[in-house]
C-alpha positions in Angstrom: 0.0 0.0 0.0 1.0 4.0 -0.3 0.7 7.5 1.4 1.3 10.1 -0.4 2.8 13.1 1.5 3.5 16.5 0.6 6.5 16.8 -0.9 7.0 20.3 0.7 6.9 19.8 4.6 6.6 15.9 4.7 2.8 15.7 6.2 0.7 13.1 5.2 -2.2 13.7 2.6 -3.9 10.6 2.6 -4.6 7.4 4.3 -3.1 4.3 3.1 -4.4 3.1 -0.1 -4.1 0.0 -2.8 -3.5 0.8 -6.1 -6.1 0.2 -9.3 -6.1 1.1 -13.0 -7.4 4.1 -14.1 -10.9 4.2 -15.1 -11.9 4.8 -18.9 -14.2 7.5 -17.4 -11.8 9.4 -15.3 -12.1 12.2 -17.2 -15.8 11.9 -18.9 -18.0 14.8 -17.9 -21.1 15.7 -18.7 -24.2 12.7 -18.1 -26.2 12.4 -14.7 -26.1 15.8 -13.0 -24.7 14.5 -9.5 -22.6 11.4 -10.2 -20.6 9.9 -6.9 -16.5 9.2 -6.3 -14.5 8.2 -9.0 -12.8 5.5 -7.3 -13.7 3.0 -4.0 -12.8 4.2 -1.5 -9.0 2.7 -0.1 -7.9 2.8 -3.4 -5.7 5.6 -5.9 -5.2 4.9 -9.5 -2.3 7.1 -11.9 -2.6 9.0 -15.0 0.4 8.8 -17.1 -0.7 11.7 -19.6 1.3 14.7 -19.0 -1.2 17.2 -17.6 0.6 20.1 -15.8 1.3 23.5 -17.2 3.3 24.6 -19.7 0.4 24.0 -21.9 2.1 24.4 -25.8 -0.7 25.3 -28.9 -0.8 22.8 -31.4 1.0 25.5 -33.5 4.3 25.4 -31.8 4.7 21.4 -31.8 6.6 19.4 -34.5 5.2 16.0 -35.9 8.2 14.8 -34.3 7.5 16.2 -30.8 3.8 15.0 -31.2 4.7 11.5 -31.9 7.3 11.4 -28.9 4.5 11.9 -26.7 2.3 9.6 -28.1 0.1 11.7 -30.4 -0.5 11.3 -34.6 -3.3 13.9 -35.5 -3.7 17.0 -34.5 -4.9 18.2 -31.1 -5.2 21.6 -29.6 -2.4 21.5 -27.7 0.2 19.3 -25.2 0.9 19.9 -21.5 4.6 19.8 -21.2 4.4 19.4 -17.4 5.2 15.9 -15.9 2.8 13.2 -16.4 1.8 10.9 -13.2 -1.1 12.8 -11.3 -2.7 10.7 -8.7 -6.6 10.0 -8.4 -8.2 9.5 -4.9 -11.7 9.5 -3.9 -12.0 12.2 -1.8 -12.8 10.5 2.0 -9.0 9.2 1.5 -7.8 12.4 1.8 -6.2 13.7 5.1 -3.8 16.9 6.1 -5.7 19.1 3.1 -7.7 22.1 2.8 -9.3 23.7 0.2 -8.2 27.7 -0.8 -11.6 29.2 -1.1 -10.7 31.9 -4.0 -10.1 29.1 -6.2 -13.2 26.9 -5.7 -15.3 28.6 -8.2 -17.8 25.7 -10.1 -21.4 26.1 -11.3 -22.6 24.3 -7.9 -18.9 23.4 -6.2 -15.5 23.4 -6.6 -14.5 22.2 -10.3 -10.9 22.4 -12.1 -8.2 24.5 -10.3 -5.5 23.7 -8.5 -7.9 24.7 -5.1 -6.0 22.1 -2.5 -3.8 22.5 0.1 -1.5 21.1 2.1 -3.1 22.0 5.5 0.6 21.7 7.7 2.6 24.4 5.4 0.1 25.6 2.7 1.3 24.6 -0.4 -0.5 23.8 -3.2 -0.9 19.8 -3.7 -4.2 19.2 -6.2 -7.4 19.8 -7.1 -10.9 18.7 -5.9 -13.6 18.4 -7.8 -17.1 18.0 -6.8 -18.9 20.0 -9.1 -22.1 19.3 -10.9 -21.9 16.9 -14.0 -18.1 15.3 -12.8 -17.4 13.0 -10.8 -16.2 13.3 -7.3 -12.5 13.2 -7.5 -9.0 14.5 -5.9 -6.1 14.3 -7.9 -2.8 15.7 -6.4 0.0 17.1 -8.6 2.6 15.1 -9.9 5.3 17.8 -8.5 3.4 18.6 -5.1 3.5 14.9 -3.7 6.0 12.1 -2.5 4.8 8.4 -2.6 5.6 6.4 0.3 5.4 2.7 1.1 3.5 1.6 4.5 2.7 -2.5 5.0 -0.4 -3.7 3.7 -1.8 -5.1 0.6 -0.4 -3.8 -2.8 -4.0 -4.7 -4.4 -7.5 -4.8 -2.9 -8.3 -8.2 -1.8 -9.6 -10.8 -4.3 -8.2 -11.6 -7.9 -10.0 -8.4 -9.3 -12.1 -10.4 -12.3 -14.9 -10.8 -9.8 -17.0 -8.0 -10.7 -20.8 -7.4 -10.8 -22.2 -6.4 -14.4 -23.1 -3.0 -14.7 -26.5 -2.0 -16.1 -26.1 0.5 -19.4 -29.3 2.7 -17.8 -29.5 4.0 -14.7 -32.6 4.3 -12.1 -33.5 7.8 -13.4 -33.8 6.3 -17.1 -30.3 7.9 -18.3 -28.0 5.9 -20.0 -24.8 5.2 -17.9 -21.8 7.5 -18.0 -19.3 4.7 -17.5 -21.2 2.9 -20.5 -20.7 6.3 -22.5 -17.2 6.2 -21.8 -16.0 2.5 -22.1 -17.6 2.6 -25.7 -16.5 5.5 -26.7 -13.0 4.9 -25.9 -13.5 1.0 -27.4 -14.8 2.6 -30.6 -11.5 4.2 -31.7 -10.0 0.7 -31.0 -12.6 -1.1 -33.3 -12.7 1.7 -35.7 -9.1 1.6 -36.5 -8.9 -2.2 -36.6 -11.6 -2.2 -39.1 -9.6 -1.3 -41.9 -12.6 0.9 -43.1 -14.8 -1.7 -43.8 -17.9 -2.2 -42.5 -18.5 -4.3 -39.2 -20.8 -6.3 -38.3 -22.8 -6.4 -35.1 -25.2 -8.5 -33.4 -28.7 -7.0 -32.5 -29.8 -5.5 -29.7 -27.8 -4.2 -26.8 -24.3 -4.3 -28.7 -26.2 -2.4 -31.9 -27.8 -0.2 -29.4 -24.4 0.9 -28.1 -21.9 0.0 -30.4 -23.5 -0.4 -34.0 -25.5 2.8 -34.6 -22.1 4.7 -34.6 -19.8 2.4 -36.4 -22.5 2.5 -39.0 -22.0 6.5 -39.2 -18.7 6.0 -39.1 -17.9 3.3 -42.2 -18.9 2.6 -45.0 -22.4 0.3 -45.6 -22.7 -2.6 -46.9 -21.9 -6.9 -46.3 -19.5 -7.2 -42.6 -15.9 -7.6 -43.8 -15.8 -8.3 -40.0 -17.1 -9.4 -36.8 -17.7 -8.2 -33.0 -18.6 -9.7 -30.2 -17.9 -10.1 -26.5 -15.0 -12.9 -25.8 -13.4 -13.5 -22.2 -13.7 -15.7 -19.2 -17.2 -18.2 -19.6 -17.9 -17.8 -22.9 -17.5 -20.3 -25.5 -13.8 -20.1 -27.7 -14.9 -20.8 -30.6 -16.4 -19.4 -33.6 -13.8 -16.8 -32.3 -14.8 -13.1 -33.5 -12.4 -10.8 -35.9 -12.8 -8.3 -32.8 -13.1 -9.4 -29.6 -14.2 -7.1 -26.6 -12.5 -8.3 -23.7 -13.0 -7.4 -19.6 -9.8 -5.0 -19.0 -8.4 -5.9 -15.4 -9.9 -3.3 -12.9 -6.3 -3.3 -11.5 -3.6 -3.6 -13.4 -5.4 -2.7 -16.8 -4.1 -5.5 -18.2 -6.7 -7.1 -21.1 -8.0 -10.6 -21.1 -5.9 -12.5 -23.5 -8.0 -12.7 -26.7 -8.5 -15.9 -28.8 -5.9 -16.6 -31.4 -6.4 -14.7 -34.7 -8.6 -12.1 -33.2 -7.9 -8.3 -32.3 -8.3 -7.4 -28.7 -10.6 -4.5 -27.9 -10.9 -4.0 -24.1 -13.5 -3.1 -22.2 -14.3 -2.0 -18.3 -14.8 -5.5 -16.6 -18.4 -4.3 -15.2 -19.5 -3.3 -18.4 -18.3 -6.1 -20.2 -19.5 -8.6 -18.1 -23.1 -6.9 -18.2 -22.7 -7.0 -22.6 -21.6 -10.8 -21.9 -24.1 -12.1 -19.6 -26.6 -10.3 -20.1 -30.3 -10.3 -18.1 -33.7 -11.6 -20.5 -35.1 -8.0 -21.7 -38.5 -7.3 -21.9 -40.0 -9.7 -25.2 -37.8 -12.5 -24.5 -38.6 -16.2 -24.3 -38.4 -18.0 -21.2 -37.4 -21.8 -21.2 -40.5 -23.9 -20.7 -42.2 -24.1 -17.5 -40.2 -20.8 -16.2 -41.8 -17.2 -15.2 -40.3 -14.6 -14.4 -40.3 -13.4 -11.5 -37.5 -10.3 -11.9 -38.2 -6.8 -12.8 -37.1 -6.5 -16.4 -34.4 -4.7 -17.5 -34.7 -0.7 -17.7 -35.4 0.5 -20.8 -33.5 4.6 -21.8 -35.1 7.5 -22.1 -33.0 7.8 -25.5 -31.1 6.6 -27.9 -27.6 5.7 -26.6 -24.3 8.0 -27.1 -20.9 7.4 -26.8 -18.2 9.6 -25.7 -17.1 11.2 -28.8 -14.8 13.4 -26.8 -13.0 10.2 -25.7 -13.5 8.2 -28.9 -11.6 11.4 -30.6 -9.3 11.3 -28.0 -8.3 7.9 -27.8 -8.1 7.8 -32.0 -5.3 10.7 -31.8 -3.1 8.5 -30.1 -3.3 5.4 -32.3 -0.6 5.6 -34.6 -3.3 3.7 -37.5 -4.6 7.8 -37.2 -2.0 8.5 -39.9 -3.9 6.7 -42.8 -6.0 9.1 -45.2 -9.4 7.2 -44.0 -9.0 6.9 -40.7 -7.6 10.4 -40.2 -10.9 11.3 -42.3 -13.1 10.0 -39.8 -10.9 11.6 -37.3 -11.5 15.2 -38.5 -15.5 14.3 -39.1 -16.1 13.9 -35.3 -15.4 17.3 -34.3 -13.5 20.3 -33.5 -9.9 20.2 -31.3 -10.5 20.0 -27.7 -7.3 19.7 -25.2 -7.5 16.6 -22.8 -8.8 18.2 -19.2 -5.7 16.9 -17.2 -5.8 16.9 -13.3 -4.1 20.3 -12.6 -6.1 22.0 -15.7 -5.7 26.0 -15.0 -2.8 25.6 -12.6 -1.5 29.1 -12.4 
């Protein structure tokens, strides 16, 4: 397990905490209007992007510059700070206070650097807790110091254990982390497509998946398939593209079958996509009834996170070919990446 103290005075910031991958929607916004923590509590996860100031317009970056950090269409611009903020969910958070002037939101405090070491005042993150974002504190890559303390590396468990997670929530909206798993999982799927169509089985997986890779490509007979493969499903007929639980962890993928393309996905949402519940119309075996509410049913048709589909696209270095970097410019204008110390003065 880790602490993380200040790397100013020494003090602690946080309570010891087990280490998990980064979630596809740690930076998704917009969705339900008050979403909870990021992250389970007793437990940090690390953003490798580079997301502290100098930010550097898209203007004054070579192609060779770009591709160093991972980037192969254009953007609006690169941090050129260190990479390596740390997510928490705010309860883990101990020794901190927030600086008032800089806690302006819409209904609370939203992206700037508003945290503070409480022992010798210097700045260590940013809390956010405003409306449409997701409760979160990530501290600085500069402002902390990572210490070991005995205890578990992991949570407890193997980590594949995970309960499916519905695509609509109570109120009838469809599921941010859905939005952002699929959007992010479309760039994968897009670019392994070679441009030709794909083909998708109905229902849930068209719902979420197949209305956009049919905007996206071209029409006509599937040069290729997609379907869910992992843990309790059958090996073969093996797809062309294979979604995959990601590890909640380590971020590591489920190894795909042989001859097929790995696209992960988050575990819960996979697992729902894989397994999922008899919807509303379905046959029961004979002699059954059922006996659970069905499935809910959106208020609307289902959108991924473009945002994150064009974000994720940028770095794949398959962006560089004419018809992907086509489809690329067709979903939308440059927006920068919000990092965790966004607007750090």
């Amino acid at each position: 397990m880790a602490v993380f103290a200040c790397a100013g005075c020494g003090a602690e910031l946080t309570v010891p905490v087990a280490e998990v991958a980064l979630p596809p929607h740690a930076h998704r916004e917009g969705g339900n209007r008050y979403l909870p923590p990021l992250l389970e509590p007793g437990t940090f996860a690390v953003d490798p992007e580079p997301n502290e100031q100098p930010w550097r317009p898209w203007s004054e970056v070579t192609a060779a510059e770009a591709a160093e950090r991972g980037l192969y269409a254009p953007v609006d611009g690169l941090w050129s700070g260190p990479g390596g903020a740390v997510l928490l969910t705010p309860g883990d958070t101990r020794g901190t206070e927030l600086i008032p002037e800089r806690c302006e939101g819409c209904c609370a405090a939203a992206d700037r650097s508003n945290l503070a070491c409480a022992r010798c005042g210097r700045t260590v993150g940013t809390r956010v807790d405003d409306c449409y974002r997701w409760q979160a504190v990530w501290l600085h890559p500069r402002a902390f110091r990572r210490l070991s303390v005995e205890g578990p590396a992991r949570p407890a468990g193997d980590g594949w254990a995970v309960p499916p997670l519905p695509p609509v929530e109570p109120d009838g909206w469809w599921s941010d982390r859905w939005s952002a798993t699929v959007g992010e999982a479309l760039a994968e799927i897009v670019a392994a497509s070679g441009g030709e169509p794909v083909g998708v089985a109905p229902g849930l997986l068209t719902e979420t998946f197949g209305r956009t890779l049919q905007q996206l490509l071209p029409g006509g007979p599937p040069a290729c398939t997609l379907r869910p493969a992992g843990p309790g499903l059958p090996a073969v007929p093996a797809p062309d593209l294979a979604l995959v639980p990601r590890h909640p962890w380590t971020g590591a993928a489920w190894p795909a079958p042989s001859g097929t393309v790995s696209v992960p996905l988050d575990a819960e949402v996979w697992a729902y996509l894989a397994f999922p519940p008899l919807r509303p119309g379905s046959r029961l075996p004979a002699g059954e009834v059922r006996d659970d509410p069905p499935p809910l049913r959106p208020d609307r048709l289902f959108e991924p996170d473009r945002r994150l589909l064009r974000h994720r696209l940028a770095r794949l270095p398959a962006v560089r070919q004419p018809w992907l970097r086509a489809i690329y410019d067709r979903l939308g204008g440059h927006r920068h990446h919000p990092g965790a110390s966004e607007g750090t003065p």
